[in-house]
C-alpha positions as CSV (number, residue, x, y, z in Angstrom):
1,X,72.9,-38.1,19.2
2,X,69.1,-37.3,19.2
3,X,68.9,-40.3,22.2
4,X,72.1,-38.8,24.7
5,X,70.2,-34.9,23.9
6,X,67.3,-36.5,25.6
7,X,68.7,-38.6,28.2
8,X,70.6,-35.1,29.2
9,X,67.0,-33.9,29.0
10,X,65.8,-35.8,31.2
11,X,68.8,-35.7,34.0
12,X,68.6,-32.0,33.7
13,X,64.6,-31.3,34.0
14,X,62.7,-30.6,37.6
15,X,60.1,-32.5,37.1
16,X,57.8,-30.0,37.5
17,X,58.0,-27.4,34.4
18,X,55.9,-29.4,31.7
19,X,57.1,-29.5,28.2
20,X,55.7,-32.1,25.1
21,X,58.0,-32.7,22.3
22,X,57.3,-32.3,18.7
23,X,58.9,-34.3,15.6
24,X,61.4,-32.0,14.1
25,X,59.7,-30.9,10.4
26,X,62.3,-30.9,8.0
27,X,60.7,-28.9,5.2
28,X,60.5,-25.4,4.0
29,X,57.0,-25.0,4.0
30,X,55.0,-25.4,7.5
31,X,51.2,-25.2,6.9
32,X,49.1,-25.5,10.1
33,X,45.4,-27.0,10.1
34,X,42.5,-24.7,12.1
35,X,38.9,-25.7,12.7
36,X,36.2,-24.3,14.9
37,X,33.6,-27.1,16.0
38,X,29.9,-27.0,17.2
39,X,28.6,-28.0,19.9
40,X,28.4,-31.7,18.7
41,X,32.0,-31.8,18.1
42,X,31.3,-31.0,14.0
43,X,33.7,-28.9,11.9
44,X,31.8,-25.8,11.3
45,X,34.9,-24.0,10.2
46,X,38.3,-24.3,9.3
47,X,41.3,-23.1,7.7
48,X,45.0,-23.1,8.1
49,X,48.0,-21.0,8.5
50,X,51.1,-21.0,5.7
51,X,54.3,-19.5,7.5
52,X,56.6,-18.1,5.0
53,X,59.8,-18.7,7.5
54,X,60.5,-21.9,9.7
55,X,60.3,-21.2,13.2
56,X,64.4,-22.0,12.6
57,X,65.1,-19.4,10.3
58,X,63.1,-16.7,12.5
59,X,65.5,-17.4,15.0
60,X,68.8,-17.8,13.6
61,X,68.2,-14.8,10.7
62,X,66.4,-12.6,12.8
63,X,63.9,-12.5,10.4
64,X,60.0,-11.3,10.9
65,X,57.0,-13.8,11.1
66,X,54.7,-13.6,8.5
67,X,52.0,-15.8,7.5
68,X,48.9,-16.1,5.0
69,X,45.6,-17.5,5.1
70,X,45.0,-20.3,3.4
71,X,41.4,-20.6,0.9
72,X,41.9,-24.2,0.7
73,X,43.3,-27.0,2.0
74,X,45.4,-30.1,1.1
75,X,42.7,-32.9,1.4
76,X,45.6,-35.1,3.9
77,X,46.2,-32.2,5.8
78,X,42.1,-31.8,6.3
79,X,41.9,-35.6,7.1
80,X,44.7,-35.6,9.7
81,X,43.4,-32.1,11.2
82,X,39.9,-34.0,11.8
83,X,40.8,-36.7,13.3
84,X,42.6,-34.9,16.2
């Protein structure tokens, strides 16, 4: 179960190599929000990243990474990347 894998986690790690966990993305279709900011903490800038594999399937097929620029953005995915 997803509870004893991190419970065997935990028994198992030093202490002292840091990790942070991520929710596991079910989905086919991984977009990633970008934004440079000023000085006053303002988005001057952003984009985002579409990855045409998972981060699974680059590992278990072998495959290569590829990714393309996006020219716009989904509005939610804006609003969440913002309020980071």
């Amino acid at each position: 179960t997803k509870k004893a894998d991190l419970e065997d986690f935990k028994t198992a790690w030093d202490g002292r190599t840091a990790y942070f966990f991520e929710k596991f993305v079910n989905s086919s279709i991984i977009t990633t929000y970008d934004g440079l900011i000023d000085n006053k903490g303002n988005v001057v800038f952003e984009t985002g990243l579409t990855y045409v594999h998972t981060p699974f399937e680059l590992v278990q097929s072998k495959k290569d990474n590829a990714y393309y620029i996006e020219k716009e953005l989904d509005p939610k995915l804006v609003s969440y990347g913002r309020a980071i």
